[in-house]
C-alpha positions as CSV (number, residue, x, y, z in Angstrom):
1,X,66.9,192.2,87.0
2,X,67.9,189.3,88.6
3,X,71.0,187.1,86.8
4,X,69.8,183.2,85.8
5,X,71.7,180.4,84.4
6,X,70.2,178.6,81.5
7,X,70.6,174.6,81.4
8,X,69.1,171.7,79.6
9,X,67.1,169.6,82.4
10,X,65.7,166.2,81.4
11,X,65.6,167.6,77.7
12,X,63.6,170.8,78.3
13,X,66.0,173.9,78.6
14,X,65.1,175.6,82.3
15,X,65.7,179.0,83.7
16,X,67.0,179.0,87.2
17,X,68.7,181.9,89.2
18,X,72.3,182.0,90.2
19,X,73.4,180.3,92.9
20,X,70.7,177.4,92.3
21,X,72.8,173.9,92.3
22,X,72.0,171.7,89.1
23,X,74.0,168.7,90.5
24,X,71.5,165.7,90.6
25,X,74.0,163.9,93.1
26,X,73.0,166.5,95.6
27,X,70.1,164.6,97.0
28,X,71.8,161.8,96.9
29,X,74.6,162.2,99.4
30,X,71.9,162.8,102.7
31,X,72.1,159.3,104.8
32,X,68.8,157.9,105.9
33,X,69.9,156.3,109.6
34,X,67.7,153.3,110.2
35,X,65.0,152.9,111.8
36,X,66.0,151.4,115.5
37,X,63.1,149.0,117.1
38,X,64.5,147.1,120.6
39,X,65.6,144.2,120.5
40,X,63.0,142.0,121.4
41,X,61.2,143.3,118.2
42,X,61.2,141.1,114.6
43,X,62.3,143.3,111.7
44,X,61.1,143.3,108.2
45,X,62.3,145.4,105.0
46,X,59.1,146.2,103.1
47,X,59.3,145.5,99.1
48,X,58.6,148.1,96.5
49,X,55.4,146.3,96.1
50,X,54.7,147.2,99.7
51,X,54.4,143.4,101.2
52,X,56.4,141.9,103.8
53,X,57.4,138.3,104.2
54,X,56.0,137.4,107.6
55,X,56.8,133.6,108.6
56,X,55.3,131.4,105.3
57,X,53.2,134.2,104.6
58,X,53.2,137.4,102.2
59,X,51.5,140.3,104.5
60,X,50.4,143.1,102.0
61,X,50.9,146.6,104.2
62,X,51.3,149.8,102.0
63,X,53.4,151.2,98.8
64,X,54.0,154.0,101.2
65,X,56.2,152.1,103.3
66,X,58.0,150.4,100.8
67,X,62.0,150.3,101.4
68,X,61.4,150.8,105.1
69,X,62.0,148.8,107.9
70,X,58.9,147.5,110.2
71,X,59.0,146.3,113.4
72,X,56.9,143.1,114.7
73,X,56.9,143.1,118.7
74,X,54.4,139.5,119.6
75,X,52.3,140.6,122.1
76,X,50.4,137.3,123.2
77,X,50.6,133.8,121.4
78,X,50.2,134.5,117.5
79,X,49.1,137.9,117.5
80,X,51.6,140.3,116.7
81,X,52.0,144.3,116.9
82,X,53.3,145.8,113.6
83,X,55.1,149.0,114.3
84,X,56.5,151.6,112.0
85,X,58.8,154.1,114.1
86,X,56.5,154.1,117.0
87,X,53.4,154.0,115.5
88,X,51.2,150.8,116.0
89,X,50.1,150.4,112.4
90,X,47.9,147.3,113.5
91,X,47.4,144.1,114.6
92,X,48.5,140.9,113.1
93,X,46.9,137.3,114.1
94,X,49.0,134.4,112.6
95,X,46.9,131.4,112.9
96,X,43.4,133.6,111.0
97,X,46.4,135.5,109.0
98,X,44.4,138.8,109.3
99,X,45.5,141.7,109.9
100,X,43.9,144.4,111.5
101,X,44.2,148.3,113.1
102,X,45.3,151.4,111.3
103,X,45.8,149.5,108.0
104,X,41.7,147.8,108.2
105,X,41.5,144.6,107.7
106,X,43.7,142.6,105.3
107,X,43.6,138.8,104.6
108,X,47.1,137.7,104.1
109,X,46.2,135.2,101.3
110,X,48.1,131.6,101.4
């Protein structure tokens, strides 16, 4: 029979074998590094509400990206490549402020 440890988790009393680490601190000690774009790129933090603030603009991407950095790389006049890592998530034209790609197409209201 294998030996557990009995603790009180989140108000609900839990079984969990020996050996099993209860400290919630544990996840937070890893480090997330960065993301690194070049230098040439523009980089954006993306909000909890998954928008970016690009020029006068708010640019609605995804929740999923939310607390990570974007990279903006301005491929011709007005019309910019929006990266995350080094994936082209789409396309973004400045003066029509419409994004498109990956993401479909987005009207970046304003």
């Amino acid at each position: 029979m294998e030996k557990v440890q009995v603790k009180k988790v989140h108000g609900h009393i839990r079984q969990f074998p020996i050996g099993i680490s209860l400290n919630p601190d544990a996840t937070k000690t890893a480090t997330r590094t960065p993301l690194a774009y070049p230098n040439h790129f523009l980089v954006k933090r993306v909000t909890n509400a998954g928008t970016v603030r690009f020029k006068t603009r708010l640019l609605y991407l995804s929740t999923a990206l939310r607390q990570h950095r974007i990279g903006l790389e301005e491929v011709d006049d007005g019309i910019w490549s929006v990266f995350f890592c080094n994936v082209l998530l789409g396309r973004l034209d400045e003066r029509k402020a419409l994004m498109t790609g990956q993401l479909g197409v987005t009207h970046v209201p304003g």
